[in-house]
TIMI-2910 file (N, C-alpha, C, CB; in pm, 1 decimal, decimal comma, always signed):
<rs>
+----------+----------+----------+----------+----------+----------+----------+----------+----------+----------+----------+----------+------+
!      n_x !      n_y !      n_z !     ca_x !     ca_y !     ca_z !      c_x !      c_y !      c_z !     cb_x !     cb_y !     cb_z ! resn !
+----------+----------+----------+----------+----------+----------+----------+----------+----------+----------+----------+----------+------+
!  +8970,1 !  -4183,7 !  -2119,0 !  +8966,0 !  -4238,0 !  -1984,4 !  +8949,0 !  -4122,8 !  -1886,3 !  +9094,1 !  -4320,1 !  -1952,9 !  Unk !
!  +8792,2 !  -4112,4 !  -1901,4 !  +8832,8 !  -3982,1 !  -1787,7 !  +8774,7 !  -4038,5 !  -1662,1 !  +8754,5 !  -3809,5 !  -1821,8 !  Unk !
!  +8840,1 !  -3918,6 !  -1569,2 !  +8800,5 !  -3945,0 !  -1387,4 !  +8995,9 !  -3993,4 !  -1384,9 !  +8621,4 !  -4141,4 !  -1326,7 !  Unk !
!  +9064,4 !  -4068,9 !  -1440,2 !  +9177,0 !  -4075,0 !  -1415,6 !  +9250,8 !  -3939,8 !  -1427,5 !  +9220,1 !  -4170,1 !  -1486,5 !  Unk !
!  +9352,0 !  -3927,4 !  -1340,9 !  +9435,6 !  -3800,0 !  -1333,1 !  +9567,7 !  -3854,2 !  -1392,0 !  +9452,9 !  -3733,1 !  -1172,4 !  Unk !
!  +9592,0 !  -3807,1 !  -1526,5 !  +9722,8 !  -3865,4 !  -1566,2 !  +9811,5 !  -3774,3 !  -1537,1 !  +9737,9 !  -3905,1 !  -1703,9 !  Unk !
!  +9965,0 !  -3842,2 !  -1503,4 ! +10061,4 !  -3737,6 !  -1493,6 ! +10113,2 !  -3712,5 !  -1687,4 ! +10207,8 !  -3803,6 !  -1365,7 !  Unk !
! +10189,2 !  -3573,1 !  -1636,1 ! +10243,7 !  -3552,6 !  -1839,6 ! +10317,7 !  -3671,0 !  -1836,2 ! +10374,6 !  -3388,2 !  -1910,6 !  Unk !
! +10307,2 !  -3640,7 !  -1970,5 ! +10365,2 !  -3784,0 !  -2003,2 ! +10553,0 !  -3831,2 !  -1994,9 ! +10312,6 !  -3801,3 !  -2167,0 !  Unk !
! +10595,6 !  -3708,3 !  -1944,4 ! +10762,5 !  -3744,4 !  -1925,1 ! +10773,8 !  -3815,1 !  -1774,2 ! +10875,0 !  -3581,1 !  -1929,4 !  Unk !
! +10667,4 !  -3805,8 !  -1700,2 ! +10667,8 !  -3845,4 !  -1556,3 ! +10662,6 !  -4027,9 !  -1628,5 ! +10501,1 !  -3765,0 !  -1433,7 !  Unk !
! +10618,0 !  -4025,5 !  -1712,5 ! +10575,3 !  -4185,8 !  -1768,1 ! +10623,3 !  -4284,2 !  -1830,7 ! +10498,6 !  -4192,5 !  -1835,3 !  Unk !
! +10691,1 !  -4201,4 !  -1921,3 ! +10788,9 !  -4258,9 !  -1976,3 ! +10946,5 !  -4276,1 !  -1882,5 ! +10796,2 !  -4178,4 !  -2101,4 !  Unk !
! +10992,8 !  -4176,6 !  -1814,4 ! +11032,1 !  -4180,6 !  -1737,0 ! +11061,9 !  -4317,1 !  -1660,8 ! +10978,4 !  -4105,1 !  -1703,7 !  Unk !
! +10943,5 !  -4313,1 !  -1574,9 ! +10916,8 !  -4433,3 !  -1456,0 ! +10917,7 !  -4578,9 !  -1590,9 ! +10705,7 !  -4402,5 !  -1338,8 !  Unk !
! +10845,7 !  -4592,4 !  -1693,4 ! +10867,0 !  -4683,5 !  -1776,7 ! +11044,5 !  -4696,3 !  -1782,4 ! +10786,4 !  -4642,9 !  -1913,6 !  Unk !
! +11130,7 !  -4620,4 !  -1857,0 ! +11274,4 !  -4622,1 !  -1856,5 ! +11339,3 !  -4665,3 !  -1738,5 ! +11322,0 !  -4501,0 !  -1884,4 !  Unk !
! +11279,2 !  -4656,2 !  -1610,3 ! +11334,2 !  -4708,9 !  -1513,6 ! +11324,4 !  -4871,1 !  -1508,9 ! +11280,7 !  -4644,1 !  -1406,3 !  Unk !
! +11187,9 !  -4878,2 !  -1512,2 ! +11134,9 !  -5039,0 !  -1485,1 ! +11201,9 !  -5103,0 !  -1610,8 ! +10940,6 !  -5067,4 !  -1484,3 !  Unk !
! +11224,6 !  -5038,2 !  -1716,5 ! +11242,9 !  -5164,2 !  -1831,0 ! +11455,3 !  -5149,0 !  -1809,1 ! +11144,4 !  -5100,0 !  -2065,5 !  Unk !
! +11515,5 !  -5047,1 !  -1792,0 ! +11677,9 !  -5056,0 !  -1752,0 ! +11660,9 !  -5126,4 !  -1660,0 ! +11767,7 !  -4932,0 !  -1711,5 !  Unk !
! +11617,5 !  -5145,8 !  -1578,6 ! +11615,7 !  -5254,9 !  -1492,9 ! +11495,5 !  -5348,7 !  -1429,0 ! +11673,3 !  -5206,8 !  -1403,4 !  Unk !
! +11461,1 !  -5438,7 !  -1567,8 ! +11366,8 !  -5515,4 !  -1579,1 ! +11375,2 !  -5617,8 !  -1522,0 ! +11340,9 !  -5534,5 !  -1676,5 !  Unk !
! +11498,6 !  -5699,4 !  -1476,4 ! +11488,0 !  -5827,8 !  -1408,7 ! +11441,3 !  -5804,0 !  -1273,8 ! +11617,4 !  -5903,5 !  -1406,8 !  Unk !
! +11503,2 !  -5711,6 !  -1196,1 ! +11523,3 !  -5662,3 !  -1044,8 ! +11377,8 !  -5616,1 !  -1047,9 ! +11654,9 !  -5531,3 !  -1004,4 !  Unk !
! +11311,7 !  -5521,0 !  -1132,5 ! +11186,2 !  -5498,0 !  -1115,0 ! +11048,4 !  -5570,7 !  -1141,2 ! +11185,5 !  -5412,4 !  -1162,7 !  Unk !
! +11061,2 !  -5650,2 !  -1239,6 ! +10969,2 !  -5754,6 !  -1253,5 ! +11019,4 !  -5880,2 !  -1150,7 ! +10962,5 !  -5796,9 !  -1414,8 !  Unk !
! +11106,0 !  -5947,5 !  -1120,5 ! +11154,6 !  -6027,8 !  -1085,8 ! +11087,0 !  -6013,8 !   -908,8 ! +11304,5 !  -6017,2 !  -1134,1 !  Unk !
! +11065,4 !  -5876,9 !   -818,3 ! +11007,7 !  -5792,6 !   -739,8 ! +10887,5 !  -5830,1 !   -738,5 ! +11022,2 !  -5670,0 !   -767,6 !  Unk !
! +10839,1 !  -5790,6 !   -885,4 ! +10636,4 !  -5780,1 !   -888,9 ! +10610,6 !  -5937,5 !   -855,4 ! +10536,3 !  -5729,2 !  -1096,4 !  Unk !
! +10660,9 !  -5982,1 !   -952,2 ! +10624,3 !  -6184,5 !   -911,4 ! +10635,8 !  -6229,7 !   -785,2 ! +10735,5 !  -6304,7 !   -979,7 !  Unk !
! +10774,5 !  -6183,0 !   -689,5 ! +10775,7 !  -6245,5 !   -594,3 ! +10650,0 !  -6185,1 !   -507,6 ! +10909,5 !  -6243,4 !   -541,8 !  Unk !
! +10658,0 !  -6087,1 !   -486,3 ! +10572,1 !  -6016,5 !   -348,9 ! +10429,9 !  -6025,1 !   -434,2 ! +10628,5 !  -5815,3 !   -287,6 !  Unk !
! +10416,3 !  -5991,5 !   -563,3 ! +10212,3 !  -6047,3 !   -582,9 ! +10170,4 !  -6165,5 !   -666,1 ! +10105,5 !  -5920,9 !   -675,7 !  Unk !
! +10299,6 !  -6186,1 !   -694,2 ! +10249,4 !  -6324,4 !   -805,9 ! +10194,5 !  -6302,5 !   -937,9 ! +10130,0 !  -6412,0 !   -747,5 !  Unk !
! +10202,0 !  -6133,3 !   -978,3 ! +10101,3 !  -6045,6 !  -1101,3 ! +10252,9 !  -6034,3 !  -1170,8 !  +9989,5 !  -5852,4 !  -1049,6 !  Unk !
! +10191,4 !  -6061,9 !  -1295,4 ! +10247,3 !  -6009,4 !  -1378,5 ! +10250,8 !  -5850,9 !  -1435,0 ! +10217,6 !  -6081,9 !  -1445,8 !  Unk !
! +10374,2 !  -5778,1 !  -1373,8 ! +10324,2 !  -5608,1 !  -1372,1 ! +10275,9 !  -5547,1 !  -1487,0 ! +10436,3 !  -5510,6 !  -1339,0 !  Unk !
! +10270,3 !  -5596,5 !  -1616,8 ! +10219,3 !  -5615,8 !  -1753,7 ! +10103,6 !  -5589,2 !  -1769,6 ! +10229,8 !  -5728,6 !  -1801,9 !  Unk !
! +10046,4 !  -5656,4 !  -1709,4 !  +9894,4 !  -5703,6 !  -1713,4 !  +9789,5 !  -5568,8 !  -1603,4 !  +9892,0 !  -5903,2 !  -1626,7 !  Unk !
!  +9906,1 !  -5494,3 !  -1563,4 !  +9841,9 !  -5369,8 !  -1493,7 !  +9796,1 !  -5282,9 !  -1583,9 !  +9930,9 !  -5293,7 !  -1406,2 !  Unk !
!  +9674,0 !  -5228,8 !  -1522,6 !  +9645,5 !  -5082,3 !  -1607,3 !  +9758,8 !  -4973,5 !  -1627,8 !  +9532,0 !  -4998,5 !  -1529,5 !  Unk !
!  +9781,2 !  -4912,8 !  -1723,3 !  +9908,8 !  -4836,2 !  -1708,5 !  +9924,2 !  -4712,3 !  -1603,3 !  +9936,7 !  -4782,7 !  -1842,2 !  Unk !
!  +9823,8 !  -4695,9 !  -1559,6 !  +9795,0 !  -4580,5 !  -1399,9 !  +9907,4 !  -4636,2 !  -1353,3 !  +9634,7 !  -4597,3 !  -1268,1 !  Unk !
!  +9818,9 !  -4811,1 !  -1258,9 !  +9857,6 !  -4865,6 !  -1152,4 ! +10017,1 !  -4937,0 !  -1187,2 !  +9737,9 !  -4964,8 !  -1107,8 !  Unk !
! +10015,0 !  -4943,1 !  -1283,3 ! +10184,7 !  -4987,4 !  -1312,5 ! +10264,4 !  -4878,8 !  -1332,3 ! +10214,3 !  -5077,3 !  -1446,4 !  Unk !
! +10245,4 !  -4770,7 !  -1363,9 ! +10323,2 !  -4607,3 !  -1269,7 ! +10371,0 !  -4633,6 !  -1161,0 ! +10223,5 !  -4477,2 !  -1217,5 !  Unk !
! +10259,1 !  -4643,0 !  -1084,5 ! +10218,5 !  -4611,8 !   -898,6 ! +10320,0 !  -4741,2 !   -877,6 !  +9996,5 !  -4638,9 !   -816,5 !  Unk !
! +10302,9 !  -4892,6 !   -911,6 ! +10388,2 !  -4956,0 !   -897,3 ! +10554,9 !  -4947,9 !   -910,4 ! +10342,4 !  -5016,8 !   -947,6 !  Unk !
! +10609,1 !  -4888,3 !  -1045,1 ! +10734,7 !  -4846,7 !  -1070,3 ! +10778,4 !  -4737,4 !   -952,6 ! +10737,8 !  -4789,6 !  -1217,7 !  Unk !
! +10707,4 !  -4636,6 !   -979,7 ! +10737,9 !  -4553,7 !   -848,7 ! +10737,1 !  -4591,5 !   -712,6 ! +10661,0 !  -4461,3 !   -841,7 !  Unk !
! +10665,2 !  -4708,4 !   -637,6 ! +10696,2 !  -4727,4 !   -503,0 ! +10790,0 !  -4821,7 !   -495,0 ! +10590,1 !  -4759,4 !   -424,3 !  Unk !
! +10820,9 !  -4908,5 !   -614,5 ! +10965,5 !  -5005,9 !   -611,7 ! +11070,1 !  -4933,8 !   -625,8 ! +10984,3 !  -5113,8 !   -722,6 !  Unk !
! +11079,1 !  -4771,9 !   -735,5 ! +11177,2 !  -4747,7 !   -707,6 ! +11196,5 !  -4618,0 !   -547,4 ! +11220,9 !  -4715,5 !   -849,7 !  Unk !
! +11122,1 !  -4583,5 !   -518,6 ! +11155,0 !  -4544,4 !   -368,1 ! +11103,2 !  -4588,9 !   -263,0 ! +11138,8 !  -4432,6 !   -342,7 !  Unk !
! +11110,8 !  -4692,3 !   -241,9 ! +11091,0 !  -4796,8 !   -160,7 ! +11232,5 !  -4835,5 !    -57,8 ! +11047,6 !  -4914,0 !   -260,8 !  Unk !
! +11192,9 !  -4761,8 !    +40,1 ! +11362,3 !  -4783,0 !   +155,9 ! +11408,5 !  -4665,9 !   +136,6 ! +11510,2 !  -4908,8 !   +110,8 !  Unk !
! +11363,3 !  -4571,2 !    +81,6 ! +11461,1 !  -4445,7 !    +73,2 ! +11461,6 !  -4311,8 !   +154,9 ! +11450,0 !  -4400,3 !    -51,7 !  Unk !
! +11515,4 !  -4225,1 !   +187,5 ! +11460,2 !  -4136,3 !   +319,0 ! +11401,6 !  -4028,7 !   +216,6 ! +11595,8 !  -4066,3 !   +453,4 !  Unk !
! +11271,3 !  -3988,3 !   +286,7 ! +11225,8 !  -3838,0 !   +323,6 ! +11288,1 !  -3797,5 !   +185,0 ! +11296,3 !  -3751,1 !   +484,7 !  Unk !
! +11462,7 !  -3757,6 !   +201,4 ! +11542,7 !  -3629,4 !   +137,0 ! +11537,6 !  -3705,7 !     +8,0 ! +11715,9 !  -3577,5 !   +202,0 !  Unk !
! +11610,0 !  -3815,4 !    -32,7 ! +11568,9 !  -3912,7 !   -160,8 ! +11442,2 !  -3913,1 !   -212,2 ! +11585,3 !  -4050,1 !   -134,1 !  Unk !
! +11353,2 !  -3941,2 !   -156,4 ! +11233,9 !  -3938,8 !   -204,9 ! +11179,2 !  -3806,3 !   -280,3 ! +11159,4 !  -3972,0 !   -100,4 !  Unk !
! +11214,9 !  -3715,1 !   -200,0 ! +11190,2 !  -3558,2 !   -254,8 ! +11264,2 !  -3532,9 !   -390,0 ! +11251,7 !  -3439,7 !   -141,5 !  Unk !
! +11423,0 !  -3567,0 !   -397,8 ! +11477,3 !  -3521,5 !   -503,3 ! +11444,6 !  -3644,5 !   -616,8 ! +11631,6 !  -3485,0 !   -471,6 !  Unk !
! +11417,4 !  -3737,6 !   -576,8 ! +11382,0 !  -3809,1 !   -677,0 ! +11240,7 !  -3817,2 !   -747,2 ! +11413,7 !  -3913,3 !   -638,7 !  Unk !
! +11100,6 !  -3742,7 !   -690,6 ! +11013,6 !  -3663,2 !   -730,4 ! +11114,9 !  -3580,3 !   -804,9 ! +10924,9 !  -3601,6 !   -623,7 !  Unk !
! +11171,6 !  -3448,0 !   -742,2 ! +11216,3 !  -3338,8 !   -837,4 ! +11246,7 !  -3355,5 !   -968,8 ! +11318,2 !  -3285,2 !   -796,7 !  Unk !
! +11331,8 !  -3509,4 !   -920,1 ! +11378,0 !  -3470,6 !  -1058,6 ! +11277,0 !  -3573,8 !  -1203,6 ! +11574,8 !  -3513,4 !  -1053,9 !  Unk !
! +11208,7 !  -3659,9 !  -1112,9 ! +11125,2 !  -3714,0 !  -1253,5 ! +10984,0 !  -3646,7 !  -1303,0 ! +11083,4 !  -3872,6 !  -1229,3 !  Unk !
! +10974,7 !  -3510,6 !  -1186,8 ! +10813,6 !  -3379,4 !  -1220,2 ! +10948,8 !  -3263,8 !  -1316,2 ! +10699,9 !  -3250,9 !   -975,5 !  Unk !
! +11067,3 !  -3242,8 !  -1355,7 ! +11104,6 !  -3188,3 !  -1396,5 ! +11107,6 !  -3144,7 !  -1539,6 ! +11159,2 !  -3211,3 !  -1350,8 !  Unk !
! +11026,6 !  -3065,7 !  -1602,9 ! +11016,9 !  -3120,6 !  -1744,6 ! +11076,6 !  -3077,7 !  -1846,1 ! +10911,1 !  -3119,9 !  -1786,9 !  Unk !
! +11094,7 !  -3188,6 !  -1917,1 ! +11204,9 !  -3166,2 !  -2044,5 ! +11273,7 !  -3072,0 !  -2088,8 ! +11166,1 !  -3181,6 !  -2144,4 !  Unk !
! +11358,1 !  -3025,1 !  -2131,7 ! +11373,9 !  -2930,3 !  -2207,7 ! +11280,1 !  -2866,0 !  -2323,1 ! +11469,0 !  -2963,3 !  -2246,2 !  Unk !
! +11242,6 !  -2951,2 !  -2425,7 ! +11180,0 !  -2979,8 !  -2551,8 ! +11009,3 !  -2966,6 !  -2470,1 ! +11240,7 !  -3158,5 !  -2634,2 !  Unk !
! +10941,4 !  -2958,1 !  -2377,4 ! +10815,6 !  -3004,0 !  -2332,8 ! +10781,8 !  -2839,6 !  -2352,4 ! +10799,9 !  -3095,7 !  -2167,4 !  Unk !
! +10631,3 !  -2848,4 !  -2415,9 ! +10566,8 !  -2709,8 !  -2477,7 ! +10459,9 !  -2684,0 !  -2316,6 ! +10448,5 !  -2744,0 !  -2676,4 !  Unk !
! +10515,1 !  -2590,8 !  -2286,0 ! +10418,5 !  -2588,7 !  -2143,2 ! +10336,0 !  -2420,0 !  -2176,3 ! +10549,0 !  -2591,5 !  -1950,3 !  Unk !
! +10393,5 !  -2370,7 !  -2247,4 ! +10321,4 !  -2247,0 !  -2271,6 ! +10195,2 !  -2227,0 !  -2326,9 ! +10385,8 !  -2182,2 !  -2338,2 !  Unk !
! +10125,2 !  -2200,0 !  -2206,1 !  +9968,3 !  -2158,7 !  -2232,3 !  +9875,8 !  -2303,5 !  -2188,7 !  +9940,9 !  -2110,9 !  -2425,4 !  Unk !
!  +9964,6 !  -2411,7 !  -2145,7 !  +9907,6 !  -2488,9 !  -2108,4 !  +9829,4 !  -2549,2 !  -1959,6 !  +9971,4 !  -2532,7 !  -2152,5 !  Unk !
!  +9719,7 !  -2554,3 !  -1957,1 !  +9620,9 !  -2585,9 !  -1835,8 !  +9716,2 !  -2749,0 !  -1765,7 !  +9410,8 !  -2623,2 !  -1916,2 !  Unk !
!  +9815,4 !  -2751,3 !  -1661,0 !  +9845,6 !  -2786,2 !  -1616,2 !  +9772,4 !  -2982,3 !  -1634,4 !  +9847,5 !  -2684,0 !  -1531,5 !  Unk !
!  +9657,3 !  -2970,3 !  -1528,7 !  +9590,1 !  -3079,1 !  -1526,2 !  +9464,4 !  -3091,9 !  -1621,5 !  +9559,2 !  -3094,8 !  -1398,5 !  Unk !
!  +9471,6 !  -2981,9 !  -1717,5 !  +9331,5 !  -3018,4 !  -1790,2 !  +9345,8 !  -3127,4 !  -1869,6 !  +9273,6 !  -2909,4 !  -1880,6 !  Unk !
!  +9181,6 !  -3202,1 !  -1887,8 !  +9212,9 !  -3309,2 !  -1930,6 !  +9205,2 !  -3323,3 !  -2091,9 !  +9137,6 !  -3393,6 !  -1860,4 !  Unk !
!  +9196,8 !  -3272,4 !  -2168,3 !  +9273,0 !  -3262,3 !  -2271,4 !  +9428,9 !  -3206,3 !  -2292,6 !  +9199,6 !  -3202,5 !  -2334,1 !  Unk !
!  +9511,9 !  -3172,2 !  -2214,5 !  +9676,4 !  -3163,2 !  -2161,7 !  +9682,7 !  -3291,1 !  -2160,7 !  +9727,1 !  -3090,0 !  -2009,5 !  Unk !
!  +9621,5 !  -3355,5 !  -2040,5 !  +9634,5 !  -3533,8 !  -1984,8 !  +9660,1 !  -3604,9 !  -2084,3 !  +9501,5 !  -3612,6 !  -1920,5 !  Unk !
!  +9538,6 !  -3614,5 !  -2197,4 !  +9484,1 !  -3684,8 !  -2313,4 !  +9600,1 !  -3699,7 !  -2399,7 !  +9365,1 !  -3610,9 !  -2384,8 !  Unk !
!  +9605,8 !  -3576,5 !  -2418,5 !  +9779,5 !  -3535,1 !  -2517,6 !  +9898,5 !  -3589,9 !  -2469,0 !  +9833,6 !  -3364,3 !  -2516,0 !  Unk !
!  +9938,7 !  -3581,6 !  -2360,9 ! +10046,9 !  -3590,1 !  -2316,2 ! +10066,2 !  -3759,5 !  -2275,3 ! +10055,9 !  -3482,7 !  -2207,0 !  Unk !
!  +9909,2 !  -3810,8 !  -2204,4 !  +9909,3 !  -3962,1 !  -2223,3 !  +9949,5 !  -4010,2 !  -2349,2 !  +9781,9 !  -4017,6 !  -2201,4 !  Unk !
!  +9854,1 !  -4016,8 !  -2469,4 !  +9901,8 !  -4084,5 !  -2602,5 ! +10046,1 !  -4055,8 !  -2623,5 !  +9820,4 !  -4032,2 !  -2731,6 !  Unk !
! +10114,9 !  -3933,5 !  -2625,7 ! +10243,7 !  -3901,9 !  -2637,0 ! +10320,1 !  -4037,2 !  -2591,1 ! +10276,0 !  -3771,3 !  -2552,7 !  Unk !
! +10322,8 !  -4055,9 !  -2457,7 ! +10390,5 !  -4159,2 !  -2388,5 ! +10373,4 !  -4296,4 !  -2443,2 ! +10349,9 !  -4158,4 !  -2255,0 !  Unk !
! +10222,8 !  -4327,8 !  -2435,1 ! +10224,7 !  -4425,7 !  -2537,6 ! +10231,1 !  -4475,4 !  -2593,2 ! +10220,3 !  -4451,1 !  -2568,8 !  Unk !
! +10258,1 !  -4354,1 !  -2772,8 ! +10339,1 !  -4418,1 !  -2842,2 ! +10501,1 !  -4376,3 !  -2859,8 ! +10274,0 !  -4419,8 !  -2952,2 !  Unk !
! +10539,7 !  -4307,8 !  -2754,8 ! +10654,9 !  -4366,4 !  -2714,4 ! +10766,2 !  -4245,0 !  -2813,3 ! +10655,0 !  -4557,9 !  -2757,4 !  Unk !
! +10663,7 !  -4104,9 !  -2817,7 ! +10714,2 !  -3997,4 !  -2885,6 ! +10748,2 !  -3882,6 !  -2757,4 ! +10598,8 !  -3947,1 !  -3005,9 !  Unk !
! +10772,7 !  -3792,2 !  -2753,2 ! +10820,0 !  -3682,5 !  -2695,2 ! +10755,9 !  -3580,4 !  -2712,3 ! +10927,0 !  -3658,4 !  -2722,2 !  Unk !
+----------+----------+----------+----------+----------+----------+----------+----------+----------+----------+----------+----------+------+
</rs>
């Protein structure tokens, strides 16, 4: 999938762990205000979705540390020697999330 800019994949799983610990409040959200089932999103736009439900009402200073802390990466995450946004990094680090490995 290229032309998409994926984030690594702990930003993803991440925002996934959020939406599914609290799956009623967050799906329960997507239905009322679009009537979509958030499922049925491309997995980009159902990111972008998790992330503006969960800082949605929050100030400026929240918003920042709550970036900080979900761009923060792992302990275990191999960043050495790695091209940040290249898109074979992306590629890798997408499937990673996917199937739901580390």
């Amino acid at each position: 999938m290229r032309g998409v800019v994926w984030p690594p994949y702990w930003i993803g799983q991440r925002l996934l762990t959020l939406a599914v610990k609290r799956w009623p409040e967050f799906h329960g959200t997507m239905l009322l205000r679009t009537g979509r089932e958030p499922l049925d999103l491309p997995l980009p736009s159902l990111l972008d979705v998790i992330y503006a439900w969960w800082v949605e009402g929050g100030t400026e200073k929240d918003v920042a540390k709550f970036r900080q802390a979900l761009e923060a990466p792992p302990a275990t995450a191999e960043l050495e020697g790695r091209e940040e946004w290249s898109d074979e990094a992306n590629d890798q680090s997408s499937a990673r999330a996917l199937s739901g490995s580390s």
